[in-house]
Structures are given as structure tokens and as C-alpha cells.
Backbone bond lengths (Angstrom), bond angles and torsions (degrees), N, CA, C in turn:
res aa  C-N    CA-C-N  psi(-1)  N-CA   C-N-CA  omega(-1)  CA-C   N-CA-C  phi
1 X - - - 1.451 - - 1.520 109.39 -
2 X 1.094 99.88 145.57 1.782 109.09 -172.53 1.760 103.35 -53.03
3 X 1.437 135.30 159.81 0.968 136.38 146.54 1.706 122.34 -38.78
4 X 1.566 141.53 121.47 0.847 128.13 153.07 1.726 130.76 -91.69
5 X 1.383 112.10 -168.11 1.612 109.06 -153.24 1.867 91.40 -79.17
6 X 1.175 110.32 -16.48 1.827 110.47 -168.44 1.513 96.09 -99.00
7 X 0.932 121.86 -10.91 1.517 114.30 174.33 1.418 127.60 -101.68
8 X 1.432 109.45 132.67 1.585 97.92 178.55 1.290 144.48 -72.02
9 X 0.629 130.64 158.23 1.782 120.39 -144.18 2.058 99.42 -66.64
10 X 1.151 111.75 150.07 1.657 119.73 171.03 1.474 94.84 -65.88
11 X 1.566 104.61 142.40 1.198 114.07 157.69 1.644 108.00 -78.97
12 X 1.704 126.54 176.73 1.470 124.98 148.70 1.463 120.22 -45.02
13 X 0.934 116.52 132.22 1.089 127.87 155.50 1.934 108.43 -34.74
14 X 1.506 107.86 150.59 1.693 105.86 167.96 1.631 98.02 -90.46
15 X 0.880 109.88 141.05 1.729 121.64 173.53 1.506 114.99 -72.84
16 X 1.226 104.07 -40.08 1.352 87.81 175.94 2.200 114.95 -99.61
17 X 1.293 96.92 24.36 1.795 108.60 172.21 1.547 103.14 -105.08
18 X 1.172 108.88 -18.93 1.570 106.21 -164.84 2.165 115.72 -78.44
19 X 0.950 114.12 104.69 1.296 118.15 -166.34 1.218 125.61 -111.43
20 X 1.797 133.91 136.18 1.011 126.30 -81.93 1.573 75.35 -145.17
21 X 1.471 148.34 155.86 1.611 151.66 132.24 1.053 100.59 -125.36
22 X 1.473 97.39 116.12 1.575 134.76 174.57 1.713 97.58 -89.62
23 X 1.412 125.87 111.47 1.772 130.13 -152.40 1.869 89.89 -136.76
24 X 1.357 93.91 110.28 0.983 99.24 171.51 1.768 136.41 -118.54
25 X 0.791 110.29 94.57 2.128 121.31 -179.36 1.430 114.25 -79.03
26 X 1.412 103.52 127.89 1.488 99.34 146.89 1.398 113.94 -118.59
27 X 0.980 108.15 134.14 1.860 116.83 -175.82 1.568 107.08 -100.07
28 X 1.526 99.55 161.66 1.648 115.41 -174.26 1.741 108.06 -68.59
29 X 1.110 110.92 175.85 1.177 108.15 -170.18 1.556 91.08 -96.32
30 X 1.630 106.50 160.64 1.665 130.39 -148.91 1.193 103.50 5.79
31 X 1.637 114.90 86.09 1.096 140.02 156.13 1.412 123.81 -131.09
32 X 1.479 102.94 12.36 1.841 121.75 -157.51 1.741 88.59 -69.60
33 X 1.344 127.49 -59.93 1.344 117.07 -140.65 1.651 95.04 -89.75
34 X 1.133 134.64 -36.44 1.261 108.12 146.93 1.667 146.72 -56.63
35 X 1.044 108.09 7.87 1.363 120.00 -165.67 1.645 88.77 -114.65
36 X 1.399 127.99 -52.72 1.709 143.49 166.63 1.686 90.44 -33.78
37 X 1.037 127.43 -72.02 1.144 147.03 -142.45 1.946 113.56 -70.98
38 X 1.449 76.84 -31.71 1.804 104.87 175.34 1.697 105.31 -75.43
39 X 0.949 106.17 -71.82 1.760 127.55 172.58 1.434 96.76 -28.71
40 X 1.702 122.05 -66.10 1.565 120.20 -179.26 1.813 102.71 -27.97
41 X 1.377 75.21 -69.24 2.183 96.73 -167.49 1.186 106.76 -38.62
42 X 1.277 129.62 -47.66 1.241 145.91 -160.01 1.676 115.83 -75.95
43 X 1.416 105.20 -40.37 1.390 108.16 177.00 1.331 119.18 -85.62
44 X 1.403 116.42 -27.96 1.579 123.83 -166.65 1.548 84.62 -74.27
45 X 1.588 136.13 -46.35 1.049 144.57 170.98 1.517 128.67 -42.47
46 X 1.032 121.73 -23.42 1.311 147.89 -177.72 1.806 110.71 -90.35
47 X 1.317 90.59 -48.53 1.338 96.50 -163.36 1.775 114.45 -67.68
48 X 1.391 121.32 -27.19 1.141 132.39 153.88 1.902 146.20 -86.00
49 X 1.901 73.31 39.84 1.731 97.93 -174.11 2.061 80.16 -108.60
50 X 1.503 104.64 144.41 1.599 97.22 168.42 1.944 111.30 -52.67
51 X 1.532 107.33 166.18 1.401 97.35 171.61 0.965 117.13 103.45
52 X 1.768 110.79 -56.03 1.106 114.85 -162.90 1.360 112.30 -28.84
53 X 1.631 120.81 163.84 1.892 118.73 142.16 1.197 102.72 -140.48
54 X 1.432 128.80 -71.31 1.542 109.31 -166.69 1.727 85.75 -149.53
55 X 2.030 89.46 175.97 1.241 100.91 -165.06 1.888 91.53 -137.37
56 X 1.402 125.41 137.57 1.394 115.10 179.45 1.607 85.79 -145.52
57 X 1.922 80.67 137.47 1.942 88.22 169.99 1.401 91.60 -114.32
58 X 1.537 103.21 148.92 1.550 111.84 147.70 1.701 104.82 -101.48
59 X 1.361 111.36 127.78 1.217 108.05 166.10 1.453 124.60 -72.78
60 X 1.627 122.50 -174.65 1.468 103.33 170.56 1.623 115.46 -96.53
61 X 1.522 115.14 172.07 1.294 108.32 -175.01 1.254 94.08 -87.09
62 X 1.637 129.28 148.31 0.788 158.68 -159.17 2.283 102.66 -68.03
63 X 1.822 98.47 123.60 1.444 103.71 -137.71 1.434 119.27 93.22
64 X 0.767 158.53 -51.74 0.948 147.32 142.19 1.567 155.17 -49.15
65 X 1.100 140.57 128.14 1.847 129.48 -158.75 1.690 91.42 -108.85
66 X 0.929 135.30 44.70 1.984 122.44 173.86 1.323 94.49 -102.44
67 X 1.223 99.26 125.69 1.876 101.46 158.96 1.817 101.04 -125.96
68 X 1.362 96.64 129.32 1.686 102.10 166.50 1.747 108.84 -110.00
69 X 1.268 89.95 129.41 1.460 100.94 170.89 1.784 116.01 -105.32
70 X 1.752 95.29 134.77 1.941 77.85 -173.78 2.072 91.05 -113.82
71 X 1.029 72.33 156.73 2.005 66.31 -163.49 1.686 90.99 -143.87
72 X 1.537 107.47 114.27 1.341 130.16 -159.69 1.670 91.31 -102.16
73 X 1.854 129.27 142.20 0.979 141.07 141.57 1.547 120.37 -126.99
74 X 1.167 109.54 159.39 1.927 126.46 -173.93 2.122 81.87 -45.40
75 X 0.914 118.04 -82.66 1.962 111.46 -157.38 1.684 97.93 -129.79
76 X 1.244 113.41 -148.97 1.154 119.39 -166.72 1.137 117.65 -85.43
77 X 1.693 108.88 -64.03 1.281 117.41 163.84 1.719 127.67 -29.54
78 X 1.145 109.94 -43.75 1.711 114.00 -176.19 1.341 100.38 -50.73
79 X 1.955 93.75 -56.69 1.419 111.89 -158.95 1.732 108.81 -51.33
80 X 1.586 104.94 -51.26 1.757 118.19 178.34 1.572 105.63 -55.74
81 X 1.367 138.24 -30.80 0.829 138.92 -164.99 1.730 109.46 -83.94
82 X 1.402 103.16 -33.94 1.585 102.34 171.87 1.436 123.72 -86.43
83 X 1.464 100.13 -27.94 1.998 103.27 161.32 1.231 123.04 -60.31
84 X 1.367 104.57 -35.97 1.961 116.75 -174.30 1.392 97.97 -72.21
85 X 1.087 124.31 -31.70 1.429 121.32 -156.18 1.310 129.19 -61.88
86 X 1.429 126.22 130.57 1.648 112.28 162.76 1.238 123.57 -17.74
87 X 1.667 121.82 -68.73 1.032 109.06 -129.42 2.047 85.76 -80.04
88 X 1.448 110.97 -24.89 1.737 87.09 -176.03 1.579 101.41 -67.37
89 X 1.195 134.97 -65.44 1.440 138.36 160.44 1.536 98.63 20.65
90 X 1.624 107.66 -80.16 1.427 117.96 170.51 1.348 121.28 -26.81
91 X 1.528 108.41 -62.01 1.593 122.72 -161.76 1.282 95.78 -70.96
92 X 1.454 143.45 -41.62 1.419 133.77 161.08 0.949 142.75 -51.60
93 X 1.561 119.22 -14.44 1.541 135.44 -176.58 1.663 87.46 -93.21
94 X 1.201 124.48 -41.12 1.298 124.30 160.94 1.269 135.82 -42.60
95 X 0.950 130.12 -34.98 1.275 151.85 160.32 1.069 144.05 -107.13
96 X 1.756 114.07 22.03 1.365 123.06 -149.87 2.214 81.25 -93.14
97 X 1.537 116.88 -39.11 1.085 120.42 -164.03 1.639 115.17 -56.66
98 X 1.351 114.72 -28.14 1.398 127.30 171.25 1.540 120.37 -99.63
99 X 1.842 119.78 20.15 1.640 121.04 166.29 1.524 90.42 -109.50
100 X 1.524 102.91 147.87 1.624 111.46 -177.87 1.806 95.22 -93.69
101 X 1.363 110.63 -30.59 1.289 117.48 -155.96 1.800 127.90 -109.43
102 X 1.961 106.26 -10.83 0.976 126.41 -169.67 1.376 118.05 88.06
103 X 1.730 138.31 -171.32 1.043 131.20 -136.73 1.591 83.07 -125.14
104 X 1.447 135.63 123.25 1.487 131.10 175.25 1.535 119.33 -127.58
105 X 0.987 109.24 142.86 1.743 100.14 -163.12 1.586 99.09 -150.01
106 X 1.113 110.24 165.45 1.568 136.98 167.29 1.272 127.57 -132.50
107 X 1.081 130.29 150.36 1.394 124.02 -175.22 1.583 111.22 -131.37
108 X 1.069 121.57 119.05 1.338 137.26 -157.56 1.925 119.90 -113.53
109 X 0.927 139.16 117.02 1.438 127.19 174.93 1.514 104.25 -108.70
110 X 1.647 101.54 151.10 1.412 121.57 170.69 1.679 110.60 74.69
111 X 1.356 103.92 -129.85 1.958 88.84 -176.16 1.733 93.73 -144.87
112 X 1.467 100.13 53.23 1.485 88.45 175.79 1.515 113.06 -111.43
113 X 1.921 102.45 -1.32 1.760 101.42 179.34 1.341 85.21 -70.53
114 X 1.502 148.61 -32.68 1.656 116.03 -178.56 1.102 136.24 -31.74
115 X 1.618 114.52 -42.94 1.395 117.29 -169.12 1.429 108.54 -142.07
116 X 1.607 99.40 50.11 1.860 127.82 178.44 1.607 88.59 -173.78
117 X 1.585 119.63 82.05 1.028 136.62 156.95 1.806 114.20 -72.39
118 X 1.628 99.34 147.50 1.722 98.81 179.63 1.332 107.03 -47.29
119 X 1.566 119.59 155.47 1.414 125.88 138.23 2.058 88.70 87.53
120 X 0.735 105.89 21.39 1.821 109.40 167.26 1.256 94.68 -121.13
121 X 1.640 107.21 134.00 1.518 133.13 174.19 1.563 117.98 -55.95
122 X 1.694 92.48 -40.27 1.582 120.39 -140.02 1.748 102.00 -134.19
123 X 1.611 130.34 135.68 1.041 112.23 163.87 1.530 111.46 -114.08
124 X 1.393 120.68 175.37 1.402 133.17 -128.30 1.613 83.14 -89.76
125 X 1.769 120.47 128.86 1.245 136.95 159.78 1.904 95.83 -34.59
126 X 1.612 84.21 135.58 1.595 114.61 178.18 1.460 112.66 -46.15
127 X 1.286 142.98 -56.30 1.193 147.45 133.21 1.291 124.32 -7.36
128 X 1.103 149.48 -106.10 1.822 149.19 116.33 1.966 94.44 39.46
129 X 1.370 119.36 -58.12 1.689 104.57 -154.01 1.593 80.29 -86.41
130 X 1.923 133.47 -26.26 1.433 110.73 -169.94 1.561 119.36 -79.75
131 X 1.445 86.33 -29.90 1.988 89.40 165.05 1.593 118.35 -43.50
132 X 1.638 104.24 -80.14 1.288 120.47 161.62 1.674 125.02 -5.46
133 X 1.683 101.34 -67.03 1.574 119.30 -171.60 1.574 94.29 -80.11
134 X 0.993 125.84 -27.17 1.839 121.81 -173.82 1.867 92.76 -74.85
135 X 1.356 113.02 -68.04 0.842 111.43 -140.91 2.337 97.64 -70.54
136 X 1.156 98.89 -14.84 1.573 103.19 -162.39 2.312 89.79 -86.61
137 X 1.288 95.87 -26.16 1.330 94.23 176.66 1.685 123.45 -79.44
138 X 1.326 93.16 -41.47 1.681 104.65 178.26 1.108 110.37 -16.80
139 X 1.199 122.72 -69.00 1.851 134.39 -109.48 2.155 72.60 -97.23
140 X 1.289 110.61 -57.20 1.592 109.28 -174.45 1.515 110.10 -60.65
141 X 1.499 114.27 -31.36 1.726 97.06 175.85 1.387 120.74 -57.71
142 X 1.351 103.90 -28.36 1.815 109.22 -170.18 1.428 94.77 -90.32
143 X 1.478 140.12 -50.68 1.160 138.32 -162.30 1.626 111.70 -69.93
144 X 1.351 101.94 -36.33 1.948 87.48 -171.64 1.639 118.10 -93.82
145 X 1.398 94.65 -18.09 1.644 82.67 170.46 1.808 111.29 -77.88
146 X 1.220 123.66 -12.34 1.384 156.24 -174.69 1.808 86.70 -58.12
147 X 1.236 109.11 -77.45 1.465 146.53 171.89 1.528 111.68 -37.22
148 X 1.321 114.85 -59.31 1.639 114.34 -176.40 1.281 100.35 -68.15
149 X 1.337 123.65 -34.85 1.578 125.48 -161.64 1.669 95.40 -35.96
150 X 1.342 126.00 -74.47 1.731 124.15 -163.31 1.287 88.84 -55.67
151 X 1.442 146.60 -72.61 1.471 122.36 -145.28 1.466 113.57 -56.62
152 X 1.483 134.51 -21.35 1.559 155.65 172.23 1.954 68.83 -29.38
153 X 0.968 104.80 -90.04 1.874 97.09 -161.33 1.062 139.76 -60.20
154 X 1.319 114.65 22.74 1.288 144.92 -168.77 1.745 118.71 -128.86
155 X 1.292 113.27 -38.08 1.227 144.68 -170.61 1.748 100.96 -121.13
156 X 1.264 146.05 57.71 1.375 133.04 165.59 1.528 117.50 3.51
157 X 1.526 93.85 -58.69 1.682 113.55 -150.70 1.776 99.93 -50.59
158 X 1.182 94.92 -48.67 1.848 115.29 -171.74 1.400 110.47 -54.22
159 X 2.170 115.43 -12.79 1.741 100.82 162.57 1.112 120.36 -78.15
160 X 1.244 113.42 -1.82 1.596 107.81 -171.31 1.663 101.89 -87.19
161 X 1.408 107.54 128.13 1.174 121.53 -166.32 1.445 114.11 -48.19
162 X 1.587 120.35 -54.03 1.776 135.05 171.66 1.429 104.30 -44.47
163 X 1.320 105.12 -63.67 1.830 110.49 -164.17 1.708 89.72 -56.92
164 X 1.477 132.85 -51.30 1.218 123.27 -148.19 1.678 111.62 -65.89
165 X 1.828 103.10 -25.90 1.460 126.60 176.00 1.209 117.01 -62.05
166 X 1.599 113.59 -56.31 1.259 122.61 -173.62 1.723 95.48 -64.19
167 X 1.226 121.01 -73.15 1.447 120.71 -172.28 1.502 118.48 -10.41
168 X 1.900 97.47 -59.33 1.306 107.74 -177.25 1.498 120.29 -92.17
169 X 1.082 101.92 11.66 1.637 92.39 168.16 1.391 109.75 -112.31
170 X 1.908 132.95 8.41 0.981 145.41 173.43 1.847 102.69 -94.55
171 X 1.220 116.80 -43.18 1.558 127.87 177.76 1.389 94.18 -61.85
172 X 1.284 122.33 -66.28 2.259 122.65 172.71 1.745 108.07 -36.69
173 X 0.792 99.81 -63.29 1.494 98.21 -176.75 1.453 126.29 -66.07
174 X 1.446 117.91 -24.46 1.437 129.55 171.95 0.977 98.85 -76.12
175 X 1.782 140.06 -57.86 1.761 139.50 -178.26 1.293 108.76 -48.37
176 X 1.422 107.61 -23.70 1.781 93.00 -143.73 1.721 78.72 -102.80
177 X 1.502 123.52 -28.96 1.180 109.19 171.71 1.907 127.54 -74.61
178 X 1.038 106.86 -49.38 1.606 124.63 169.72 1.558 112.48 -63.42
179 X 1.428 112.15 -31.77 1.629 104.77 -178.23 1.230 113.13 -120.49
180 X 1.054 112.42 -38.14 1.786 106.10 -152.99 2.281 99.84 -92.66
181 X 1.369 91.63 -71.24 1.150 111.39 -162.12 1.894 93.76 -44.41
182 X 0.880 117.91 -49.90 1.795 107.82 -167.26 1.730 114.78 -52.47
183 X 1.790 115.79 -37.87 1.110 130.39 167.83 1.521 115.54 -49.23
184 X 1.354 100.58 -41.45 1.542 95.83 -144.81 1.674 88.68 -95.48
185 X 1.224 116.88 -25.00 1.738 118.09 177.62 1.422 101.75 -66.27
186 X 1.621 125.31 -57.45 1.262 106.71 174.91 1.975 121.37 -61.07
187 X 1.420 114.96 -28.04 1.450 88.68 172.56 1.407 138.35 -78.27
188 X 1.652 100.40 -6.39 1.165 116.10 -165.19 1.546 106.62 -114.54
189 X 1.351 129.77 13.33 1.387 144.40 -161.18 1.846 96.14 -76.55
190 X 1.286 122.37 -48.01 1.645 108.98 170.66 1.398 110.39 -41.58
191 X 1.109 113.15 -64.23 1.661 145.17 -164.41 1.981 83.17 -48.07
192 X 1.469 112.85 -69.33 1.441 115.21 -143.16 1.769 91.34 -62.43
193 X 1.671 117.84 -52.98 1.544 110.81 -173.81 1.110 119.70 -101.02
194 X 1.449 112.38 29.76 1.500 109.91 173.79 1.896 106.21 -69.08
């Protein structure tokens, strides 16, 4: 639930408490736009359980009916608390008529389902994940402290050399987790467990 005016503001989430269900469906054939339509319901629904953080679909490639949903909460508990729950319970009996295969999930902590995707035996030689994480981090180490520099005069706090570090090495790690790194693991996933 959103922050209200009597409550004090949420801190961040810990990055490495925040835990992860990797939900995976395959649906019947022309069953997509009801199933689209479900997913809407389902997330706006989600999103006003505490905990919440984010929700990302990969759709399927075209031929194909798999949709994986990765559905991020603050720790476990939130997370257990929104799987157990009625109201998804509900949303599944809802949608049970358009899964060919039933409702399948994983539950993941911290940020290592990135580069230990479902349904792999094996995860990607130690080497392979530092390339990856170097190279998906780079480009934000140089760019956001680059970036904070003007707000420094706007924001006091941001001259102080620590705060300006910490800031930006919390903005690197949020991009590289929320944006960068998920892209680049799936394009590069031959490459990472070959």
C-alpha cells in the first residue's frame, strides 16, 4: 500500500532481502487477450499488498504461449503473504480456464535469479557473471556520478564526498539491477552457459 500522510516514509528496500517469484504459465492457444487482460488485474492487484516492488513479464516469442512473470517483494514474508493470499487464490481460479499447464513458480532471494535463470541445471562459470556485471555496471559508474555532479548545488548534502559515493553507488546498483542486467543476461544467456 502506498505510503500514507501519518506514516513515515519507507526506507529502501535491502537488496539483498528482497525476494524474487519467477511464475511461470503456458496458456491455451487464442487465449492471449484474455490472459493480457488477467495479468492487468492481477498486477494493479498486487501492487497494493505491503512490500510490493515491481512486476516484469517476458512475453513469449512469437509461436509460442509461455509467459514468465518475475514479481519482486521487500523479503519473504510480504512475498509469502501475497502468494498465500485470497485475493491471488481468486485471480487463479480466474484464470485457471486459459493455463494449459497450471500455475508454476519459484521463489528466489537477492539478485542471483538474474544470472541462474529457471530450468538451467548449471549456473554461469564465475568469470562469464564478472564480465557481464563489469561490463552492465561500467557505463553507470562513470555516468551517474557524472549526473549528480549539478544537483551537488541544489542538494548541499551531495558535496560531501561519502554521501555523494554512497548515493551513486546505490543509483549503479538499482540500474544495473532493474534495467540493465536482466536484458543483457537474457541476450547473452547462450554466451553466459555455454
Amino acid at each position: 500500500m502506498p505510503d500514507s500522510a501519518d506514516e513515515p516514509p519507507r526506507s529502501p528496500p535491502d537488496i539483498h532481502a528482497i525476494v524474487t517469484a519467477i511464475i511461470v504459465h503456458k496458456i491455451r492457444p487464442s487465449t492471449e487477450a484474455l490472459y493480457d487482460a488477467w495479468l492487468n488485474d492481477i498486477r494493479e492487484a498486487s501492487r497494493r499488498f505491503p512490500g510490493y516492488l515491481s512486476t516484469d513479464v517476458i512475453r513469449p516469442i512469437r509461436g509460442l504461449r509461455q509467459y514468465t512473470v518475475i514479481l519482486r517483494f521487500e523479503n519473504f514474508k510480504t512475498l509469502n503473504d501475497w502468494m498465500g493470499s485470497d485475493v491471488r487464490h481468486s485471480f487463479l481460479k480466474r484464470v485457471e480456464p486459459t493455463l494449459e499447464d497450471g500455475d508454476h513458480y519459484e521463489i528466489r532471494t537477492g539478485i542471483d535469479f538474474l544470472l541462474d535463470p529457471p530450468g538451467r541445471a548449471r549456473r554461469p562459470v564465475r568469470w562469464k557473471q564478472f564480465l557481464l556485471s563489469w561490463f552492465a555496471i561500467a557505463p553507470f559508474a562513470v555516468l551517474v556520478p557524472w549526473l549528480l555532479r549539478p544537483l551537488s548545488d541544489i542538494v548541499p548534502v551531495l558535496q560531501s564526498p561519502l554521501v555523494n559515493r554512497v548515493v551513486a553507488a546505490g543509483c549503479c546498483v538499482f540500474l544495473m539491477v532493474y534495467v540493465l542486467l536482466p536484458p543483457f543476461a537474457r541476450v547473452l544467456s547462450k554466451w553466459l552457459f555455454r
